[in-house]
C-alpha positions as CSV (number, residue, x, y, z in Angstrom):
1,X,152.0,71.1,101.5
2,X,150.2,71.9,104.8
3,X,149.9,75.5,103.9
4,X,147.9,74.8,100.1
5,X,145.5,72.9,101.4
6,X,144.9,75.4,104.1
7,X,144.9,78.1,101.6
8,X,142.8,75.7,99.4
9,X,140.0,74.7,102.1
10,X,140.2,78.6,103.1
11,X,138.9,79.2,99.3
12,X,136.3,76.9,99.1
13,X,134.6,78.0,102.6
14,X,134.7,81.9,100.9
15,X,133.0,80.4,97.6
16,X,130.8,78.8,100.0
17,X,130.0,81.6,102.0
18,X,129.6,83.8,98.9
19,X,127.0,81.1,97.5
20,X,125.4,81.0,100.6
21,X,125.1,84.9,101.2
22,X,124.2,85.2,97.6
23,X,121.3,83.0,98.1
24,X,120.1,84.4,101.2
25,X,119.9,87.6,99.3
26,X,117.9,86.6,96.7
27,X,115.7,85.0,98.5
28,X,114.7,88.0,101.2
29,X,114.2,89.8,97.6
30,X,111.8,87.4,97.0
31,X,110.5,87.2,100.1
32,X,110.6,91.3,101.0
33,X,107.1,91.4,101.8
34,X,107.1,88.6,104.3
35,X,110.5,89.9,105.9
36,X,109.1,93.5,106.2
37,X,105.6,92.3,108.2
38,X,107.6,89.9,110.2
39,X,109.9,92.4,111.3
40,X,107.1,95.2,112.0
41,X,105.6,92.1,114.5
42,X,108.6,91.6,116.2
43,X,108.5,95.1,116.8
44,X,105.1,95.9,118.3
45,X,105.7,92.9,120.3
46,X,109.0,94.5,122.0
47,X,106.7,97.8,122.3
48,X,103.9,95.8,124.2
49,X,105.7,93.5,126.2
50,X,106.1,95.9,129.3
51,X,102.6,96.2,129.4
52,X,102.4,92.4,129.5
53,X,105.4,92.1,132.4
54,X,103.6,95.3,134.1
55,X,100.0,93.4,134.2
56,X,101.5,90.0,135.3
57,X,103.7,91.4,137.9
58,X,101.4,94.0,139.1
59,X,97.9,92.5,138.6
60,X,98.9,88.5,138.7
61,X,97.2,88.5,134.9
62,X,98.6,86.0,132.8
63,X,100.6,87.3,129.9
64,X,98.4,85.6,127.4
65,X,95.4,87.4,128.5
66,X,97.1,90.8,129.0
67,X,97.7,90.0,125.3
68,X,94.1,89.6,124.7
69,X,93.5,92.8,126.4
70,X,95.6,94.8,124.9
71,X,94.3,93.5,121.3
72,X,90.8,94.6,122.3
73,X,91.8,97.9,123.8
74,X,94.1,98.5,121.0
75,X,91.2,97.7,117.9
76,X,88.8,99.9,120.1
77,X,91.4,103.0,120.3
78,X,92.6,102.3,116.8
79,X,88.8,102.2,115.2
80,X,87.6,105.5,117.6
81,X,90.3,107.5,116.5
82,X,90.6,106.3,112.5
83,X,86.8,107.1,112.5
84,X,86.9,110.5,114.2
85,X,89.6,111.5,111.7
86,X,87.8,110.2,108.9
87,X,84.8,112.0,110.0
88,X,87.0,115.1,109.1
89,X,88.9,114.6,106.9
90,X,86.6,112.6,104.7
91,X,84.3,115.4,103.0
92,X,87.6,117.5,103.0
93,X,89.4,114.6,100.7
94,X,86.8,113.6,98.8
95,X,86.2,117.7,97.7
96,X,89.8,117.8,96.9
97,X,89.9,115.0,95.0
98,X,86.6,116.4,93.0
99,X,88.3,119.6,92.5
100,X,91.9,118.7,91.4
101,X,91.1,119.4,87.8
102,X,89.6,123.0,88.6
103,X,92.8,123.2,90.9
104,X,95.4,122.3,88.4
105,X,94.4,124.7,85.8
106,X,94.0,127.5,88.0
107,X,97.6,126.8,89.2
108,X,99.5,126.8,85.8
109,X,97.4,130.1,85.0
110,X,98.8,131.9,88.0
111,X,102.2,130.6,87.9
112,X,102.1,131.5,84.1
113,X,101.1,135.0,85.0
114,X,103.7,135.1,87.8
115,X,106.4,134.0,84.8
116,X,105.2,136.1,81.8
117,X,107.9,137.9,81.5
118,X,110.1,134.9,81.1
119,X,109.3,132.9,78.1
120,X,111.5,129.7,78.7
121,X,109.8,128.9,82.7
122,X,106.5,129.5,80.5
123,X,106.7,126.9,78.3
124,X,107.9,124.5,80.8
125,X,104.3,125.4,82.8
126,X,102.5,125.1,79.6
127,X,104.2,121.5,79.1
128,X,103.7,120.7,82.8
129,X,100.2,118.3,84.0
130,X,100.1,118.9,87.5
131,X,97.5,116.5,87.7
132,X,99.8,113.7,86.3
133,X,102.4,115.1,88.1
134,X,100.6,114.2,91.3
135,X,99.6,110.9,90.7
136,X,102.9,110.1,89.9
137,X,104.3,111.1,93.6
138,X,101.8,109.7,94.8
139,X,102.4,106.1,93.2
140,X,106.0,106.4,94.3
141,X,105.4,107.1,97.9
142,X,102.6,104.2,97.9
143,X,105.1,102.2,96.5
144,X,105.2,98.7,98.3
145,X,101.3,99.0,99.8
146,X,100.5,96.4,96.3
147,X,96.8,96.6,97.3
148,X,94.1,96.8,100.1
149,X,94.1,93.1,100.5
150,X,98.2,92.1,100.8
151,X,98.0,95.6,103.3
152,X,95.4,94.5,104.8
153,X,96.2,90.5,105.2
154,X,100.4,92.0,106.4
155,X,98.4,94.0,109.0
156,X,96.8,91.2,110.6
157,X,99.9,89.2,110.3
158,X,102.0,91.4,112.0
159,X,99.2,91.9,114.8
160,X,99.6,88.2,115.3
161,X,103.4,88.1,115.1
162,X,103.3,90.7,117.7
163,X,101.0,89.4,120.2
164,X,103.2,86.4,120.3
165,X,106.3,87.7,120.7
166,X,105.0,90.3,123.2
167,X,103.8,86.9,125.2
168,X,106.7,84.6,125.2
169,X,109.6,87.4,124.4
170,X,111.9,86.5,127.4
171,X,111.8,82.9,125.8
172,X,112.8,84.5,122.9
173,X,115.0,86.9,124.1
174,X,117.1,83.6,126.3
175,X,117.1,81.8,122.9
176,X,118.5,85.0,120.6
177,X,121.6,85.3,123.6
178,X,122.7,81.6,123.5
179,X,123.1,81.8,119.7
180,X,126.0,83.7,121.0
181,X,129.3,82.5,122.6
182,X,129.6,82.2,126.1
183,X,131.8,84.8,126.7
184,X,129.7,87.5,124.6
185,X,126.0,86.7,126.1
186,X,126.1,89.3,128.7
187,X,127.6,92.1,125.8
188,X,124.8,90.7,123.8
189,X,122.4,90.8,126.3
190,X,123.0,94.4,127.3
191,X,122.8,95.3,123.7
192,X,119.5,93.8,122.8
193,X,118.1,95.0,126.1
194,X,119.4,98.8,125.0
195,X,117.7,98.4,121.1
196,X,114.5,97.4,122.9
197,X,114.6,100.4,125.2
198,X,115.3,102.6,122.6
199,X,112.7,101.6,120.3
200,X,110.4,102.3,122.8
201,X,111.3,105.5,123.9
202,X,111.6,106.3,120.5
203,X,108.1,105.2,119.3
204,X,106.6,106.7,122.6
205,X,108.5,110.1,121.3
206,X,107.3,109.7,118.0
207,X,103.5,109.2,118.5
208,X,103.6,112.2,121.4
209,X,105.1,114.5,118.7
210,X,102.9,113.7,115.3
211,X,99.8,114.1,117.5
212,X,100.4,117.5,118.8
213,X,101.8,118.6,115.4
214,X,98.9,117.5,113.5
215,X,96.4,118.8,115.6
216,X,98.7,122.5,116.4
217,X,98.6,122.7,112.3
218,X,95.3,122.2,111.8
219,X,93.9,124.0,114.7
220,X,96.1,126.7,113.5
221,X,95.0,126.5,109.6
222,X,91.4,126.0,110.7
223,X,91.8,129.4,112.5
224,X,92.9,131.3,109.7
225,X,90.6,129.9,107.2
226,X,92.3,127.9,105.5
227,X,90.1,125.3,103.2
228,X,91.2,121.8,103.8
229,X,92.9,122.3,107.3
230,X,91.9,119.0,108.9
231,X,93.5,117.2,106.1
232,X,96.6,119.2,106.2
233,X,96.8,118.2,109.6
234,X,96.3,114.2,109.2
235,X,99.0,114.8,106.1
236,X,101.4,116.6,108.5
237,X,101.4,114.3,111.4
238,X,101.7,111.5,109.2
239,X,104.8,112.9,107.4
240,X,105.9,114.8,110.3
241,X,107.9,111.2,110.8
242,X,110.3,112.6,108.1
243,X,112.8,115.4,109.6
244,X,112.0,118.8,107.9
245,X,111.3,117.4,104.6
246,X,108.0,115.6,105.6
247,X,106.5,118.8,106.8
248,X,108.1,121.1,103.7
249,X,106.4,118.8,101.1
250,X,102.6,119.3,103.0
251,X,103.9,123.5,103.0
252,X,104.2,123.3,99.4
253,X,101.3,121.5,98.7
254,X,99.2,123.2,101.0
255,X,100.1,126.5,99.6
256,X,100.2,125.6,96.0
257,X,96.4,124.4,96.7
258,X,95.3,127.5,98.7
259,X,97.0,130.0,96.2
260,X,94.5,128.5,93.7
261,X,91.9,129.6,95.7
262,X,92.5,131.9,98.2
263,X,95.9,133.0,97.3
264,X,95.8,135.9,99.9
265,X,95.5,133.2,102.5
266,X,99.1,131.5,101.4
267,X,100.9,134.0,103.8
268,X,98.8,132.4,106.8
269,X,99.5,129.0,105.3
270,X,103.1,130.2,105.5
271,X,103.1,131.4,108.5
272,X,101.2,128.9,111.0
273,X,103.9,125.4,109.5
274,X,106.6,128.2,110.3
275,X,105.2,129.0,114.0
276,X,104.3,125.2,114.8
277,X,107.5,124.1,113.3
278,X,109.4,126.5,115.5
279,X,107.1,125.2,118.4
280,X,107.9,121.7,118.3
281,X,111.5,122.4,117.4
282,X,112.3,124.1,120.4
283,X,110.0,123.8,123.3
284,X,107.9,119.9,122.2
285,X,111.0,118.2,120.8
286,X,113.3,118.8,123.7
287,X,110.8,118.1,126.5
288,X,110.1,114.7,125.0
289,X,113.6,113.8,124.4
290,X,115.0,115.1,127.5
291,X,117.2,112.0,128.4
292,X,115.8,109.8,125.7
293,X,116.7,109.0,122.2
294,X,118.2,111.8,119.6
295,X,118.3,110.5,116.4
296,X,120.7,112.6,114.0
297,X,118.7,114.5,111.5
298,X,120.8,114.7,107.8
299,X,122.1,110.6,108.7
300,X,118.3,110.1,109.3
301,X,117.0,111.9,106.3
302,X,119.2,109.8,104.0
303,X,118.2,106.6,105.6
304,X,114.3,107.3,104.9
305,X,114.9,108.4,101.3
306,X,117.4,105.8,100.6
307,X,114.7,103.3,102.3
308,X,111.8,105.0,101.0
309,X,113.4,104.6,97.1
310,X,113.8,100.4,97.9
311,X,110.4,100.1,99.8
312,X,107.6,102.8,99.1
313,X,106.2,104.2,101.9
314,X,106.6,101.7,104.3
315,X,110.0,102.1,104.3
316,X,109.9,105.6,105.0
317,X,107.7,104.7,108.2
318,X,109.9,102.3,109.1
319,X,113.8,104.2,108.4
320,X,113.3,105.9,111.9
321,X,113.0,102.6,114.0
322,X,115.7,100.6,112.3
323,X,118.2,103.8,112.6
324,X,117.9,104.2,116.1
325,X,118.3,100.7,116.9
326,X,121.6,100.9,113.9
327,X,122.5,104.2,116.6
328,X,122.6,101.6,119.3
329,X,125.1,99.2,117.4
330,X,127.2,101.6,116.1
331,X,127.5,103.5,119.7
332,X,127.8,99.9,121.5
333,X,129.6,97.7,119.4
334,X,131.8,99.8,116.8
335,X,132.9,103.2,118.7
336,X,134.4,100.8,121.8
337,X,136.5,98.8,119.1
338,X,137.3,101.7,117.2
339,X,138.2,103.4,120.7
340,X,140.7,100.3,121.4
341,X,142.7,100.0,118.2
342,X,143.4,103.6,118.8
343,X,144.7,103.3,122.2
């Protein structure tokens, strides 16, 4: 008797839980947008929050006005450097974007003349709008974005997200550990502590790297003449968050467009993503992380594409974060159990 209504009580707490995790479910769907910018808060406020610690302990500033500080620094660095790359970029882009229907019809032409001996690849190109064919990669990876106002408005909310987490983190930090039982806070504090320090080291990796590969591809496209080399850079840093793929799809765009034009300069194109790539693959990549966080490139790639198919483009910028700190559980918390039931 003892034993069904055990079994019985067991059945209704999985219905519950099920009800309960369905729900939870449907409503982060709902709620995606709000989940996403709360979680990219919580995350500059773990970056800053050294600088905070550093200031107060160092300086005797309170953390609140670090904060401040940082906010003003960070909106003067932020609008210097977005309006010394749009000074660049911006006649480059807006040339482009005059020119895409002169560049699409000069690309079917020579790819039709490369093909002409093969009539089935030829009708495909005569069926193909490259123009529409852009647009339409281009909605995918802005997928998520909505418009300049939600962007704009899940900007500012995650700025403010951050600068109060980066303030009173410890307080947070105490909280998140005593949701735990008592005999698995310190595990659970050494873990959290080892997520945080590897999403810094990671982001402080990350921003070192896409800003000497943008400016090594452009310096290097601007040197061979190359039309649209500023541009190619911004592209390439910006992608260069995506392992190999990031940097083939600004190769095969950057090509496509120059063999339009200047197809004796495609060789050059070629050649300068080749040398940079081999650059930062084995003398930039190792220097910056030398005893730092390696992130596993073919696990990686599938994360961003399987992210960047749910969320757009935000989820492709923000696959590389959540891995590492999913590299951290899975190193911490599953190899040592794993480890145990084999012994």
């Amino acid at each position: 008797m003892e034993k069904t209504n055990s079994d019985f009580w067991m059945k209704v707490k999985l219905i519950l839980f099920g009800i309960f995790s369905i729900t939870t479910l449907i409503l982060l769907y709902y709620s995606l947008f709000i989940v996403l910018v709360s979680l990219i808060g919580i995350g500059l406020g773990v970056l800053v929050a050294p600088i905070l610690s550093f200031a107060r302990y160092r300086f005797n500033i309170p953390r609140a006005m670090s904060a401040l500080l940082c906010l003003i620094v960070f909106i003067i660095v932020i609008g210097g450097a977005s309006f010394g790359i749009w000074y660049l970029v911006s006649d480059q882009a807006e040339n482009l974007s005059e020119r895409i229907p002169e560049i699409s019809a000069n690309l079917k032409s020579r790819l039709s003349s490369l093909f002409i001996k093969h009539s089935a690849v030829q009708a495909q190109l005569e069926g193909l709008n490259v123009a529409a064919t852009a647009q339409s990669i281009a909605a995918f990876f802005l997928k998520g974005l909505q418009n300049s106002f939600s962007a704009t408005s899940g900007f500012l909310f995650a700025l403010i997200i951050g600068l109060y987490t980066s303030v009173s983190l410890d307080t947070y930090f105490a909280a998140v550990v005593r949701a735990f039982p008592e005999n698995s806070r310190d595990k659970a504090s050494a873990i959290l502590s080892q997520c945080a320090i590897t999403l810094r080291l990671w982001f402080r990796a990350q921003m070192i790297d896409m800003i000497i590969l943008g400016f090594m591809t452009a310096f290097g496209l601007w040197l061979v003449g190359v039309d649209y080399w500023a541009l190619y850079g911004l592209l390439t840093a910006i992608f260069g968050i995506i392992p190999y793929l990031g940097t083939l799809i600004v190769l095969a765009c950057a090509s496509l467009i120059t063999l339009t034009s200047e197809p004796s300069l495609v060789i050059w194109v070629i050649a300068v993503f080749v040398i940079v790539q081999q650059i930062e693959g084995n003398i930039i990549l190792p220097m910056l992380m030398k005893g730092q966080v390696e992130l596993p490139e073919v696990p990686l790639l599938i994360f961003i594409l399987l992210l960047g198919s749910w969320l757009g483009i935000v989820g492709v910028f923000l696959a590389p974060p959540f891995f590492a700190i999913i590299k951290v559980l899975y190193v911490e918390l599953y190899l040592p159990r794993v480890g145990e039931e084999i012994g």
